[in-house]
SELUMTI-237594 format. One record per residue: residue in one letter; z, x, y of N, C-alpha, C, O in turn. Coordinates in steps of 0.1 Angstrom, whole numbers, padded with zeros to 4 digits, always signed. Layout:
BEGIN
aZXYZXYZXYZXY ...
***
This chain:
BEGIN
x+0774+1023+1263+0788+1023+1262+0794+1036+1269+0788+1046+1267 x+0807+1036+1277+0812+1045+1281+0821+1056+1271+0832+1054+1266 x+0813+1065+1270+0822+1075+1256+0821+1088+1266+0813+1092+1275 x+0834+1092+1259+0838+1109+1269+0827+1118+1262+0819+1116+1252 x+0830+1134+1271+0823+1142+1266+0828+1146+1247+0840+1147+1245 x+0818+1147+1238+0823+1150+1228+0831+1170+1225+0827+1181+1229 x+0843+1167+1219+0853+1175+1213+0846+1190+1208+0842+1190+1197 x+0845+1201+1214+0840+1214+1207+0828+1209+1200+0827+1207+1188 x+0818+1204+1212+0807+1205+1208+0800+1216+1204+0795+1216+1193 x+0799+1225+1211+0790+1238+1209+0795+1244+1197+0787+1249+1189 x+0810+1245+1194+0814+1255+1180+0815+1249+1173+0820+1255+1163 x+0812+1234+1169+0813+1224+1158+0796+1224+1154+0791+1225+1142 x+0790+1224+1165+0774+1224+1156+0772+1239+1155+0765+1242+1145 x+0776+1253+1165+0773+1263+1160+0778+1268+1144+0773+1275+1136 x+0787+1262+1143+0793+1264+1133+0788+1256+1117+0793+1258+1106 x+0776+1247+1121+0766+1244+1111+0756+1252+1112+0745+1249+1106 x+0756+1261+1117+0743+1270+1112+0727+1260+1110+0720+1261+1101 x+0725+1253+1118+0712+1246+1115+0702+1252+1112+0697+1262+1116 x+0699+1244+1102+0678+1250+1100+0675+1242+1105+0682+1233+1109 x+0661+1243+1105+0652+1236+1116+0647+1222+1110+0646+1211+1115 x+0643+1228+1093+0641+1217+1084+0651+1214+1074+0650+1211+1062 x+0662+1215+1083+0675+1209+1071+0680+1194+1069+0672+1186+1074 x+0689+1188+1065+0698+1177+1063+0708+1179+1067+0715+1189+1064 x+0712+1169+1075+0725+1170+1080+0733+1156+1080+0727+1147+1076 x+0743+1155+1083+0754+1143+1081+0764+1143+1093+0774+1151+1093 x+0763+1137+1102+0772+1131+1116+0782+1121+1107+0778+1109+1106 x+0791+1122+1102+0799+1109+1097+0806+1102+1105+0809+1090+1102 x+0811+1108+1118+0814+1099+1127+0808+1100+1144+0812+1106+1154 x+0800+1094+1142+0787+1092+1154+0793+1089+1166+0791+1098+1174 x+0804+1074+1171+0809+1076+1180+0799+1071+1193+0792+1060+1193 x+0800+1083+1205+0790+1081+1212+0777+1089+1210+0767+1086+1215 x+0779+1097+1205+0761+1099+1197+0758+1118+1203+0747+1124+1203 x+0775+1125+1209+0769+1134+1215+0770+1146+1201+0761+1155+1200 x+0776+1146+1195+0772+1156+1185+0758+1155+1173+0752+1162+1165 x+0756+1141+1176+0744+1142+1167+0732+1143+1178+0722+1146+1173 x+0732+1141+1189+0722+1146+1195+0718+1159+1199+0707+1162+1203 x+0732+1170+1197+0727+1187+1198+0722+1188+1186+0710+1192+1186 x+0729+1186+1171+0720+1186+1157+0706+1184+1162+0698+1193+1165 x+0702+1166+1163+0690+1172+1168+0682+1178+1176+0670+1179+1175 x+0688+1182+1184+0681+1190+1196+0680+1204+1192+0672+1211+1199 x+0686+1211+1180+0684+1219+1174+0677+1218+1158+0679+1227+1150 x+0670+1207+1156+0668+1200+1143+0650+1208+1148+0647+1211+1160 x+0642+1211+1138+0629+1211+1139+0621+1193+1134+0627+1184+1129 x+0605+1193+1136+0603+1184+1136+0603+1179+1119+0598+1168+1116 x+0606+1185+1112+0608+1181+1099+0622+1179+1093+0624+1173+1082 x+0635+1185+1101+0646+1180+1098+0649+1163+1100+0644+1154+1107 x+0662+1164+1091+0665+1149+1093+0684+1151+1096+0692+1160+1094 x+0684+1136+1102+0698+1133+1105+0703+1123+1102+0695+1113+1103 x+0717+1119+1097+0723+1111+1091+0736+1106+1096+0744+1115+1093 x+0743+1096+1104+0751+1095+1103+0757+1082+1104+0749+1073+1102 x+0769+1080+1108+0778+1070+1101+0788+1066+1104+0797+1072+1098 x+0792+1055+1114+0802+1047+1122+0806+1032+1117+0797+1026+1111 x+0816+1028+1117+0817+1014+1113+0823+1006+1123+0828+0995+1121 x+0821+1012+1132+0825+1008+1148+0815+1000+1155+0807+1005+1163 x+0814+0985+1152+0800+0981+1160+0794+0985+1174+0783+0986+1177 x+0806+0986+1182+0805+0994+1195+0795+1004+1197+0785+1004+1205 x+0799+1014+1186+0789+1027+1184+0775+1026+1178+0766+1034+1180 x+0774+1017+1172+0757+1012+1170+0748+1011+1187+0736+1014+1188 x+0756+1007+1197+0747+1007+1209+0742+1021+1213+0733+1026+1220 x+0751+1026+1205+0741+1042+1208+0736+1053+1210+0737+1063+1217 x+0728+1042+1195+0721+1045+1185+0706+1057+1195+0702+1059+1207 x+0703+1063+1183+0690+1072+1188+0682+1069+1185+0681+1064+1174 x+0670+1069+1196+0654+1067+1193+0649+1075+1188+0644+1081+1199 x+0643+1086+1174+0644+1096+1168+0640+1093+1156+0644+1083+1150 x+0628+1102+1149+0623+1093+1140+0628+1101+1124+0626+1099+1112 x+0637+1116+1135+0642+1119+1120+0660+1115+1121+0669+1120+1115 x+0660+1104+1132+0677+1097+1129+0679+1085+1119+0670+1076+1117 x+0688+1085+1115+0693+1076+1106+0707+1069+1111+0716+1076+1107 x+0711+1061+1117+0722+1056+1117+0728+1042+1110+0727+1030+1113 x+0737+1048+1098+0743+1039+1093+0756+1036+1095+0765+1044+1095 x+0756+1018+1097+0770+1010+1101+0780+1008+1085+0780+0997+1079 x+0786+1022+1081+0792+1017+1072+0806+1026+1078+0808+1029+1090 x+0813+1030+1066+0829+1035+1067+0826+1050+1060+0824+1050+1048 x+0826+1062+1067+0822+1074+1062+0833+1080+1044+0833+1091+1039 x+0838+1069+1041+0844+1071+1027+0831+1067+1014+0832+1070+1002 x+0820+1061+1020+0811+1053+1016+0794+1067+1013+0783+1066+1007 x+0801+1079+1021+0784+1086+1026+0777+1088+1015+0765+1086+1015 x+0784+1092+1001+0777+1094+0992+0767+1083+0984+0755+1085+0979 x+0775+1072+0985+0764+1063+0984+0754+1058+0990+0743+1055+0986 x+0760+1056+1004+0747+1051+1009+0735+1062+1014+0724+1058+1017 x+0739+1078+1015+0727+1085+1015+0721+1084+1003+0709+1084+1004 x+0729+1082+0985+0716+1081+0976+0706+1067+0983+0695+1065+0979 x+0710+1059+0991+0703+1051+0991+0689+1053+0996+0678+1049+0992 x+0692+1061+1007+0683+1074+1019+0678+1082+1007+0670+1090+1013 x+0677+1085+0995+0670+1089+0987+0678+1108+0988+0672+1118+0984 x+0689+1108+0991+0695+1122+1001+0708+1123+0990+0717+1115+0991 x+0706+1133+0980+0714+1138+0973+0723+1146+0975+0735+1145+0972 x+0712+1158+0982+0720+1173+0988+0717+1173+0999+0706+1169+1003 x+0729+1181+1012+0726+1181+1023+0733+1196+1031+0744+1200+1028 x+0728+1199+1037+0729+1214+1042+0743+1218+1049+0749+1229+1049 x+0747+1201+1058+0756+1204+1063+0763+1188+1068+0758+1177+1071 x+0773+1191+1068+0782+1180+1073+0792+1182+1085+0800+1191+1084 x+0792+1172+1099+0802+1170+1108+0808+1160+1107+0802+1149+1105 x+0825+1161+1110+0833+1150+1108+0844+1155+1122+0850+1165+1123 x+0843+1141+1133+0850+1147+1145+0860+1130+1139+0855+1119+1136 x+0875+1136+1139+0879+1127+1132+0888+1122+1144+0887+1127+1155 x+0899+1110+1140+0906+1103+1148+0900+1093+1155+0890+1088+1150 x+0905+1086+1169+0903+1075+1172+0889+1081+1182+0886+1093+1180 x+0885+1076+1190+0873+1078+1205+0877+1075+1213+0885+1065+1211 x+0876+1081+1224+0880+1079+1236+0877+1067+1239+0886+1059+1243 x+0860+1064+1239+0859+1041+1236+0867+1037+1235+0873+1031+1245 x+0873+1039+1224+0881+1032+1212+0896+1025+1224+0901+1013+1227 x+0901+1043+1229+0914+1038+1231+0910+1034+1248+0919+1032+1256 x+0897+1034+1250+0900+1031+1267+0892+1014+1270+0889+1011+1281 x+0890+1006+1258+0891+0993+1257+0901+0987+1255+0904+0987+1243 x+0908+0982+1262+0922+0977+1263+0921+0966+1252+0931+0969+1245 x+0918+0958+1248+0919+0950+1238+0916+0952+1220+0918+0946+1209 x+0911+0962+1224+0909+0970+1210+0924+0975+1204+0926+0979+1192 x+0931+0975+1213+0946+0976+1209+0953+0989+1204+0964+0990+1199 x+0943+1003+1208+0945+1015+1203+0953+1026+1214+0954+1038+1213 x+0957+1018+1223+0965+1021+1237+0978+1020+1239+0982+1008+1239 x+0986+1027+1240+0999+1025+1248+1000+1020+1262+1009+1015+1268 x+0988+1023+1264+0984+1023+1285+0984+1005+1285+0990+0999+1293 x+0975+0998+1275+0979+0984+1278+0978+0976+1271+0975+0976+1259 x+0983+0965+1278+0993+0954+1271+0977+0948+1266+0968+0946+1274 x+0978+0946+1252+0964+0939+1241+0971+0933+1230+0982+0936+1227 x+0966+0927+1226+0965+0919+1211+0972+0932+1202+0970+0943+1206 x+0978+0929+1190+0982+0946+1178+0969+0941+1171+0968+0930+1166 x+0959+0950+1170+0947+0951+1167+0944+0961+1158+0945+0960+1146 x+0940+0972+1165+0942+0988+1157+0926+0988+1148+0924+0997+1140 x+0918+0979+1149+0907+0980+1137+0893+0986+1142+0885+0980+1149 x+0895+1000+1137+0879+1008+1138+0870+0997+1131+0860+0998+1137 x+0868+0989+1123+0859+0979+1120+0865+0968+1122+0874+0962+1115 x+0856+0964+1135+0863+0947+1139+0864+0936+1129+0872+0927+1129 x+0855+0940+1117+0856+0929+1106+0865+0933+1096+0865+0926+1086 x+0871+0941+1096+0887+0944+1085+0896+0932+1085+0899+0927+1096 x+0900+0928+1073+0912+0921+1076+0926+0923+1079+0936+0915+1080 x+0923+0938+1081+0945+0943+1079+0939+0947+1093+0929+0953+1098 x+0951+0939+1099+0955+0949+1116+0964+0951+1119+0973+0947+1111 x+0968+0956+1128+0984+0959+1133+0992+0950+1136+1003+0952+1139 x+0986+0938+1135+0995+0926+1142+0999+0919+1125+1009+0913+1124 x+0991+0922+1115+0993+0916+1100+1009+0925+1097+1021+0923+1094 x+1001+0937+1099+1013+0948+1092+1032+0950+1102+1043+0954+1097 x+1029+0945+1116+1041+0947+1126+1048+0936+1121+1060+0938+1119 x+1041+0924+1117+1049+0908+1112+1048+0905+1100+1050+0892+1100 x+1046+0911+1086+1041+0908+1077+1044+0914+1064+1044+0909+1053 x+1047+0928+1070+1051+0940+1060+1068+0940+1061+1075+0937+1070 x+1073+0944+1048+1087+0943+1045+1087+0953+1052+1077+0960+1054 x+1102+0957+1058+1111+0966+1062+1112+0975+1057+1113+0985+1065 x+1113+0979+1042+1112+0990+1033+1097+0997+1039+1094+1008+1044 x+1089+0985+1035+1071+0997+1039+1076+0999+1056+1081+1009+1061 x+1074+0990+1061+1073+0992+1076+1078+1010+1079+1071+1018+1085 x+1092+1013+1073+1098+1022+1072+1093+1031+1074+1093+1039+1083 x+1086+1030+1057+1079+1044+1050+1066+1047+1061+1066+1057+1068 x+1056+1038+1063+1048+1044+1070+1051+1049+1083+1044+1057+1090 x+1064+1043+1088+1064+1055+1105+1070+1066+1101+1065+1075+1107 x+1078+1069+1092+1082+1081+1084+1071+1091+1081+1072+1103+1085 x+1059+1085+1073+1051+1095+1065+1041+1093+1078+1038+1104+1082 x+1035+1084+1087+1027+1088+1092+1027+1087+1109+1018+1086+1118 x+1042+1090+1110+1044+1089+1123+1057+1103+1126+1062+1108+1136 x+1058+1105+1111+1067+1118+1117+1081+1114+1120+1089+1123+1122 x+1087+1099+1123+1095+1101+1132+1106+1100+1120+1105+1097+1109 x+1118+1105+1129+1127+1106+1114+1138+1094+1117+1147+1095+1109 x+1139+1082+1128+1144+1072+1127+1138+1061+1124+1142+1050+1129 x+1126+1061+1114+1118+1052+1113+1129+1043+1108+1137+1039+1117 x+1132+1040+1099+1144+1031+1091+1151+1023+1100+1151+1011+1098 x+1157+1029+1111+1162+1015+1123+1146+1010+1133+1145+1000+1141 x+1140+1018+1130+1127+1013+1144+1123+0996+1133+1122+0984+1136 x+1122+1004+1118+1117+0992+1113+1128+0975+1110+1124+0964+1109 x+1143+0980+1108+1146+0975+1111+1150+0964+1126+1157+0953+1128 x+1143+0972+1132+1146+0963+1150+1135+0952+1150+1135+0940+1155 x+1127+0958+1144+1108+0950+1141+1111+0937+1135+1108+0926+1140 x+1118+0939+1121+1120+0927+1113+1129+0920+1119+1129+0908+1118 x+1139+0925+1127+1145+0919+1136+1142+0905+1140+1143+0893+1137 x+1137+0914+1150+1132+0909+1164+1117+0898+1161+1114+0889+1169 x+1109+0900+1148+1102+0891+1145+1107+0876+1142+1100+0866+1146 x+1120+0876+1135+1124+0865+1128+1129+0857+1141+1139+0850+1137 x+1127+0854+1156+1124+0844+1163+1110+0842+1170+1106+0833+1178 x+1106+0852+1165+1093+0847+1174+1081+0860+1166+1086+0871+1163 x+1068+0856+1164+1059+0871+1160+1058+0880+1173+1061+0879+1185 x+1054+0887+1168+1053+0900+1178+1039+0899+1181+1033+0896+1170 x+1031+0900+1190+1014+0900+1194+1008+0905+1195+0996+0905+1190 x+1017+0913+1209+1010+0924+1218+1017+0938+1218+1030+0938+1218 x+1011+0950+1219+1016+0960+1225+1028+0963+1235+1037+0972+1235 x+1027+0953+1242+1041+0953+1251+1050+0949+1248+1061+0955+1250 x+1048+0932+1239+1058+0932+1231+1067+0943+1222+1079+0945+1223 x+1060+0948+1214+1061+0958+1212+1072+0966+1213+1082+0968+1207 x+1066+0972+1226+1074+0984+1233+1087+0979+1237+1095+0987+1239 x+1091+0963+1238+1098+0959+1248+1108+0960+1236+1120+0964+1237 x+1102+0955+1223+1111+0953+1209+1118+0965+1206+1128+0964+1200 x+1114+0979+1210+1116+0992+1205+1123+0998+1218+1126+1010+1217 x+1125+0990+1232+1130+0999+1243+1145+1005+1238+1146+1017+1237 x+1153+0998+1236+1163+1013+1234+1160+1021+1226+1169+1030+1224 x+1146+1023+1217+1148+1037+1213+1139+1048+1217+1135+1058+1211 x+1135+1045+1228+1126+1049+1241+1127+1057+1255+1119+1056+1264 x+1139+1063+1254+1144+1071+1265+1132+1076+1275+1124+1084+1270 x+1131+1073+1286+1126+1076+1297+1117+1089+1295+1105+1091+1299 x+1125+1097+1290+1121+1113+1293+1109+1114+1278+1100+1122+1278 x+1111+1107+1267+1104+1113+1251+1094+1095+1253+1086+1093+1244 x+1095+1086+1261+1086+1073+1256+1076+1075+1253+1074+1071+1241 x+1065+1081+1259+1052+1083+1258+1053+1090+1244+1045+1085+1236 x+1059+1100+1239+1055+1102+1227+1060+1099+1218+1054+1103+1207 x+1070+1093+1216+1079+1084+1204+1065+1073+1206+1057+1073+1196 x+1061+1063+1219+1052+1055+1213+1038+1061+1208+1032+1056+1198 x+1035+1068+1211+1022+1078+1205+1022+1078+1193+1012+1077+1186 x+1040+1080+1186+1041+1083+1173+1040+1071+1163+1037+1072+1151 x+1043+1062+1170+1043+1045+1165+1031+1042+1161+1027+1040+1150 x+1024+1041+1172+1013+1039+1172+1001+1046+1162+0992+1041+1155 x+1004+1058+1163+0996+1063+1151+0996+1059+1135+0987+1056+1126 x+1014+1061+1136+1016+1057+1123+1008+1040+1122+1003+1038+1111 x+1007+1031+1129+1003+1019+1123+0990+1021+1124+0985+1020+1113 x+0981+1024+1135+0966+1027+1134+0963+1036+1118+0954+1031+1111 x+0970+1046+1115+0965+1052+1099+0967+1040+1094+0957+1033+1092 x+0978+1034+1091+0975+1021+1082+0967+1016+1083+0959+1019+1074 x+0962+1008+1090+0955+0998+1094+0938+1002+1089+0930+0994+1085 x+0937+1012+1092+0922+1019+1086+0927+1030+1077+0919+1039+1075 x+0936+1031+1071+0936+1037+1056+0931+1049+1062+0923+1053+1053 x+0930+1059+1075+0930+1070+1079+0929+1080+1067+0918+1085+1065 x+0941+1082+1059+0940+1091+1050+0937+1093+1039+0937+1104+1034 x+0932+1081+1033+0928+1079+1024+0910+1080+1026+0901+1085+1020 x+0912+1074+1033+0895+1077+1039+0892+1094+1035+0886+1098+1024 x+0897+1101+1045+0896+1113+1045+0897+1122+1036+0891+1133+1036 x+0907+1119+1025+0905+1124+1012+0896+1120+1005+0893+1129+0997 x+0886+1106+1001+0879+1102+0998+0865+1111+1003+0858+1117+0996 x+0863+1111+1015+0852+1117+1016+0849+1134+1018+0839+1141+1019 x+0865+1139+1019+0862+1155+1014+0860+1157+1002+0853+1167+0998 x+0864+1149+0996+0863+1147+0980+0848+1153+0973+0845+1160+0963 x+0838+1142+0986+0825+1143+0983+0817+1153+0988+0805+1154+0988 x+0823+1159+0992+0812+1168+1002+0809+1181+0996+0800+1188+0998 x+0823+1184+0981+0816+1192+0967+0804+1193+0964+0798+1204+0962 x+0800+1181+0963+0786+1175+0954+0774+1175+0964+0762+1179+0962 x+0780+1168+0976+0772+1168+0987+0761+1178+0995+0750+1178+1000 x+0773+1186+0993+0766+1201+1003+0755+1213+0992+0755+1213+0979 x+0750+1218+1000+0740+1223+0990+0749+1240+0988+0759+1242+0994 x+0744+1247+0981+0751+1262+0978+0750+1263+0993+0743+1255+0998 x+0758+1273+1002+0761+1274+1018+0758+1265+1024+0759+1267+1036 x+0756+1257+1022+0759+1241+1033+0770+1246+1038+0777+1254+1032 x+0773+1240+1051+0786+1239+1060+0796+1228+1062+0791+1219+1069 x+0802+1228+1061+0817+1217+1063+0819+1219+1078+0821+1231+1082 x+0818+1211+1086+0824+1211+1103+0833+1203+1107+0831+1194+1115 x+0847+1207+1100+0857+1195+1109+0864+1195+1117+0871+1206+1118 x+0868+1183+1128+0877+1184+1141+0885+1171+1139+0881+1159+1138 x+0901+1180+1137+0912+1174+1136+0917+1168+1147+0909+1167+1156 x+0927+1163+1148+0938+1157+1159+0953+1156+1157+0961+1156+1167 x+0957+1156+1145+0972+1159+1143+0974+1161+1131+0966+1158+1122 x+0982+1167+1130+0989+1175+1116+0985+1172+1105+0980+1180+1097 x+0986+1156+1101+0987+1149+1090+0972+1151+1086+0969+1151+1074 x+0961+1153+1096+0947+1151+1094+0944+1168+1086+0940+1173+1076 x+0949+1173+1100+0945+1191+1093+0951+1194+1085+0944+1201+1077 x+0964+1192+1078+0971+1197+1067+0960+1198+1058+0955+1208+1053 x+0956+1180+1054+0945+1177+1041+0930+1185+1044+0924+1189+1034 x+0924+1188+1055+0915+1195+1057+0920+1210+1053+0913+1214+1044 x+0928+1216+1056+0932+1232+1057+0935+1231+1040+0928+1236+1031 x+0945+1223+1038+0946+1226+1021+0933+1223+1009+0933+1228+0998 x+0923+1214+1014+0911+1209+1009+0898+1220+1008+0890+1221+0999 x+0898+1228+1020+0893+1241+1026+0895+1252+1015+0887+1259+1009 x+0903+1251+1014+0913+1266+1006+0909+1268+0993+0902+1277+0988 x+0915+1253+0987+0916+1251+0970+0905+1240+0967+0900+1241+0955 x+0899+1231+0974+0894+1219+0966+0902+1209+0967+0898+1197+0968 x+0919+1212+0967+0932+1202+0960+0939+1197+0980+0937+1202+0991 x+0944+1188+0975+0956+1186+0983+0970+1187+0978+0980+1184+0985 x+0970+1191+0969+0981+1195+0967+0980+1202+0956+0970+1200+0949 x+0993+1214+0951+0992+1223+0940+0983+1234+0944+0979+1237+0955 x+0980+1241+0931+0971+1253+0933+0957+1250+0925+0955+1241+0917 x+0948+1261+0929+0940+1253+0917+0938+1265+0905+0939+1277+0906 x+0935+1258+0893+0929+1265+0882+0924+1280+0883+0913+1281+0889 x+0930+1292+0879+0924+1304+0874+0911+1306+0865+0908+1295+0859 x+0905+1313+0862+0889+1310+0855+0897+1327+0844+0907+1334+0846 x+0891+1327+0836+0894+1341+0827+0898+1353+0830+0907+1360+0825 x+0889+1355+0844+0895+1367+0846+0907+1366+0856+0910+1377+0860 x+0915+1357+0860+0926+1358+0865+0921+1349+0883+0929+1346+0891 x+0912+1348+0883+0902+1344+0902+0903+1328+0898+0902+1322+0887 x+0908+1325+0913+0910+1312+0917+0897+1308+0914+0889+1317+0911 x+0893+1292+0913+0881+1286+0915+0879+1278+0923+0878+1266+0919 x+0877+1283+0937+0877+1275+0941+0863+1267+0954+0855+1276+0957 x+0860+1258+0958+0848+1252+0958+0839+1256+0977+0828+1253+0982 x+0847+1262+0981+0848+1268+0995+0849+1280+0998+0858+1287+0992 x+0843+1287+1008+0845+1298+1016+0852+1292+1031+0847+1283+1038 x+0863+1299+1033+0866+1294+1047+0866+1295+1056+0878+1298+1057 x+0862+1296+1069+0861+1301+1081+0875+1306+1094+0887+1307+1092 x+0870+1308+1104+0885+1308+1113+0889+1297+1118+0880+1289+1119 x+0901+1293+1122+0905+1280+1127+0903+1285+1144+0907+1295+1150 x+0894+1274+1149+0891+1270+1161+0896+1264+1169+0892+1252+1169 x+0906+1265+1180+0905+1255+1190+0898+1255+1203+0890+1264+1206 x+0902+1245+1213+0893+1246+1225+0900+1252+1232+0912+1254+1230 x+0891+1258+1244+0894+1268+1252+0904+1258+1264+0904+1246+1265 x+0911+1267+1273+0921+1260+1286+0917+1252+1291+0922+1242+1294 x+0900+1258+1295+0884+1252+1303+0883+1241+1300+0884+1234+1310 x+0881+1233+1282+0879+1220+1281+0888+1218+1277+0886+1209+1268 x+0901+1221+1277+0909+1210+1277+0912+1202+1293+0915+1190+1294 x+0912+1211+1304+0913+1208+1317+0899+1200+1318+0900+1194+1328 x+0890+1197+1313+0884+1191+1316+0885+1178+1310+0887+1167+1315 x+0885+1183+1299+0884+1169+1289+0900+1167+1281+0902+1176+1273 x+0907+1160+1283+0920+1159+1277+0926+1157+1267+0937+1161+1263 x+0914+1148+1259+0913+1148+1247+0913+1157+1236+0917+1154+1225 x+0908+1170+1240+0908+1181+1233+0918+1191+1230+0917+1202+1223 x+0931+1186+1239+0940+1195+1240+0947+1197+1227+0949+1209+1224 x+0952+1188+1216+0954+1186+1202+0944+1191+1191+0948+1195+1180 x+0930+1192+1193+0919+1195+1185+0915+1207+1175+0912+1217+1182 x+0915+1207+1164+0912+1217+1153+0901+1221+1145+0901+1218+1133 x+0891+1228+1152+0882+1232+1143+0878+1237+1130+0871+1247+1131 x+0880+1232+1118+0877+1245+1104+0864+1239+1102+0859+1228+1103 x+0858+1255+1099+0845+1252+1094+0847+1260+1080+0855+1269+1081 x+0840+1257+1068+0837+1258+1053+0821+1260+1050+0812+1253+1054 x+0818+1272+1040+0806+1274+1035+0810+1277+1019+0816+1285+1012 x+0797+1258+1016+0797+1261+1004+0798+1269+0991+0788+1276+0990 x+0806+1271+0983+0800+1283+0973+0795+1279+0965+0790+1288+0957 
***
């Protein structure tokens, strides 16, 4: 499969500190290039673990006899490593958002660039997609989610134009789409008002954030005393919950004082990372991208 170069490779695995005979966790495998430096820096007794629900990304897969690749939904890792007999693990990577695959298969529907089916599903076998939620969801939700996950602050008429414009005909495709929302699309801001659309219905559709709080959730339990947290963001909504998760444990609030007055909290935190001019000129993808790394305490 055609997958771009992967996102701060080098300071995302430098930044797991590898042993040679450690455990580690790829939760989103993708095209396979960050779990292939893990192991290329793995010795012959470490092992690797990771975890796509993207059938796409099963092609590939590694020939590696300390890889593991599991086709589930990384909200899932804690269970299915007890299954791997893998309680505790030294270190975890999570390169989050959509793949460059993802959005450069035109029918997978994660594109503004072309006219596809409203699709939006990192697991082709989900039942919710963007074409359920654009024709299906009341006007009130429709609302809220371009609001809370799109930022935009006219969500309330965008969703009104939707319900609209549905009630002669469903809406399909992408283009449709755009064509339903052109006056609120000025020439000069289109590409990123639809960017914003778009996202907002892609988090729905894969429950983006809920995911992600789900499995930072786990990585308490998960990680061994200094184990490493390695994550790469893509927009606000994603780093907020990593940076505030980092800090306290919480997504929201402060956390609990212990007797003597000292926070408790479940992390040490590292510097925030981004990519250098170099790869973003190279790779374009990375121009938005957020590195935090965390060591267990």
């Amino acid at each position: 499969m055609s997958y771009h170069n992967p996102v701060l490779l080098t300071e995302s695995i430098d930044g797991l500190e590898i042993e040679p005979n450690g455990i580690y966790v790829d939760v989103t495998f993708g095209g396979g290039g960050h779990s292939k430096e893990i192991l290329r820096r793995l010795g012959p007794e470490g092992r690797l673990f990771a975890f796509d629900q993207d059938e796409d990304a099963l092609l590939n897969t590694i020939d590696d006899d300390r890889f593991v690749l599991i086709h589930e939904n990384f909200r899932y890792a804690s269970r299915f490593l007890r299954f791997y007999g893998v309680k505790k693990v030294d270190g975890i990577l999570a390169d989050l958002g959509v793949s460059s695959h993802q959005f450069d298969v035109a029918e997978r529907g994660f594109s503004t660039r072309f006219d596809a089916e409203l699709d939006m599903r990192m697991h082709q076998k989900a039942k919710k997609s963007a074409y359920k939620i654009i024709n299906q969801y009341s006007e009130k939700r429709l609302g809220e989610i371009l609001f809370m996950y799109g930022e935009l602050r006219n969500s309330k008429a965008l969703a009104k134009e939707i319900v609209e414009s549905r009630k002669n005909e469903p809406i399909k495709t992408s283009f449709q789409l755009k064509e339903v929302l052109k006056r609120f699309l000025p020439n000069s801001k289109e590409h990123k008002i639809l960017a914003q659309i778009f996202q907002a219905i892609r988090i729905e559709v894969n429950e983006e954030l809920d995911v992600l709080k789900e499995f930072l959730l786990q990585t308490q339990d998960l990680l061994e005393e200094g184990g490493k947290l390695s994550v790469i963001s893509y927009h606000s909504l994603e780093d907020r919950l990593v940076k505030r998760y980092i800090r306290s444990g919480l997504f929201e609030g402060e956390p609990e004082k212990d007797f003597y007055g000292n926070y408790s909290v479940p992390f040490k935190k590292g510097k925030l990372i981004v990519p250098s001019a170099k790869e973003i000129k190279e790779n374009n993808r990375a121009r938005s991208a957020k590195l935090r790394i965390a060591t267990k305490l």
